[in-house]
C-alpha positions in Angstrom: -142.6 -97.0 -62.0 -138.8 -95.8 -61.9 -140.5 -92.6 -60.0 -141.6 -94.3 -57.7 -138.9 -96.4 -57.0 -136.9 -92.6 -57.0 -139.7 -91.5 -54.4 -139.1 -95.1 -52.1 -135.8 -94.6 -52.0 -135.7 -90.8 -51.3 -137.8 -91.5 -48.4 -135.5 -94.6 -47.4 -132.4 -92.3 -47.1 -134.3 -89.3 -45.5 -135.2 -91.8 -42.5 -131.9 -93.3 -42.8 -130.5 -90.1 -42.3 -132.8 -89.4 -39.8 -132.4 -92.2 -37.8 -128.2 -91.7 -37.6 -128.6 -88.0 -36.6 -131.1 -89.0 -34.0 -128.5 -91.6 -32.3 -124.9 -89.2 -33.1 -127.1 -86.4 -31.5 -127.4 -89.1 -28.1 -123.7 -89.8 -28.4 -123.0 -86.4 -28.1 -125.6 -85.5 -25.4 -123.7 -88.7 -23.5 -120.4 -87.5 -23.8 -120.8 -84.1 -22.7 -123.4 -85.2 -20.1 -126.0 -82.9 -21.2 -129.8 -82.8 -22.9 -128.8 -80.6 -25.8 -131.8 -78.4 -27.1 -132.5 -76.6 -29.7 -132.9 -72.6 -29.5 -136.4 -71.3 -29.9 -137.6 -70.7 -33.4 -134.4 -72.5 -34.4 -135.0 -73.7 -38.1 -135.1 -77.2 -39.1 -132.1 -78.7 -40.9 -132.9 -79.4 -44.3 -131.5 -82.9 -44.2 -133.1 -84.4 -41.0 -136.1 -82.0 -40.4 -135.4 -81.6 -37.0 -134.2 -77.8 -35.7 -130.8 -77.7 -35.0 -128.5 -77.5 -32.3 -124.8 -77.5 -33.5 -126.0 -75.3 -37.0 -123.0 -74.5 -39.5 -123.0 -73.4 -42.9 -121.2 -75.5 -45.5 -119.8 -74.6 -48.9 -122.6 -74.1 -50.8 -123.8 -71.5 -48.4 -126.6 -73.6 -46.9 -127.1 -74.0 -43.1 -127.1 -77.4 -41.3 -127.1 -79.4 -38.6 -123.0 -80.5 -38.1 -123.9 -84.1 -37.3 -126.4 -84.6 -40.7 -124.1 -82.4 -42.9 -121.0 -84.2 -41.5 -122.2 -87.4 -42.4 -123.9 -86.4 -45.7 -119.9 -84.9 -46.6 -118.4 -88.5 -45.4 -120.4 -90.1 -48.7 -121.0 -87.2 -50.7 -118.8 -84.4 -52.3 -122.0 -82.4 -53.4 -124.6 -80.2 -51.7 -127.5 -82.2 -50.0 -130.0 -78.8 -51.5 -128.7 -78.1 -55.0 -126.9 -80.9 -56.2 -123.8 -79.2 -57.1 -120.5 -80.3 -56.4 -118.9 -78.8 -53.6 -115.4 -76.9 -53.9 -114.5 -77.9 -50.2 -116.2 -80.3 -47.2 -115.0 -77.0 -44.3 -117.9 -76.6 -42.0 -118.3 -73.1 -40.0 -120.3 -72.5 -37.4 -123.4 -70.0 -38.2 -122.9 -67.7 -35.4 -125.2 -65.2 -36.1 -128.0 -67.8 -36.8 -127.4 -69.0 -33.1 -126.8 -65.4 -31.8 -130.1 -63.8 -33.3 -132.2 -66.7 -32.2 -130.3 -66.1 -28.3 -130.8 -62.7 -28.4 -134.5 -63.0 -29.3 -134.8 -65.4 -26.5 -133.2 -62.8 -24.3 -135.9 -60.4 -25.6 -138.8 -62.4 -24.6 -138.2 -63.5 -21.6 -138.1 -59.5 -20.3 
């Protein structure tokens, strides 16, 4: 019983989270007055599912999508993969994630 209560709750917060990215990820598309997409073969963030557009690495070394991990930092001070308290909340871009995935793009379209 208390795993499944673990389980219904797990899955409440993964939509929850879900849900937030979705409409920070249409704020942002507003703002800048663009349709943001992701890369091909871009990787899905571990905390929305989705594959990323803006992804950064955080402190515990995993990559993200900056809105989901942002948010998960705002009420958390440990990783959203291992659990583990982190020693800072600094996001930095994954450049040669993005890079890669252009230049493969780059590849295939010649």
């Amino acid at each position: 019983l208390a795993t499944d209560t673990l389980d219904e709750a797990s899955d409440s917060m993964s939509q929850a989270a879900f849900a937030r990215h979705s409409v920070e990820k249409s704020e942002v598309e507003s703002a800048m007055g663009t349709n943001l997409q992701p890369l091909p073969n871009m990787p899905a963030c571990p905390i929305t599912g989705e594959p990323m557009i803006d992804p950064v690495v955080a402190a515990d070394g995993h990559t993200y999508e900056r809105f989901a991990i942002a948010r998960w930092l705002h009420e958390s001070d440990k990783s959203p993969l291992t659990g583990s308290i982190l020693p800072h909340k600094s996001l930095v871009p994954n450049y040669m994630l993005v890079s890669s995935l252009q230049e493969c793009a780059v590849l295939s379209v010649e």
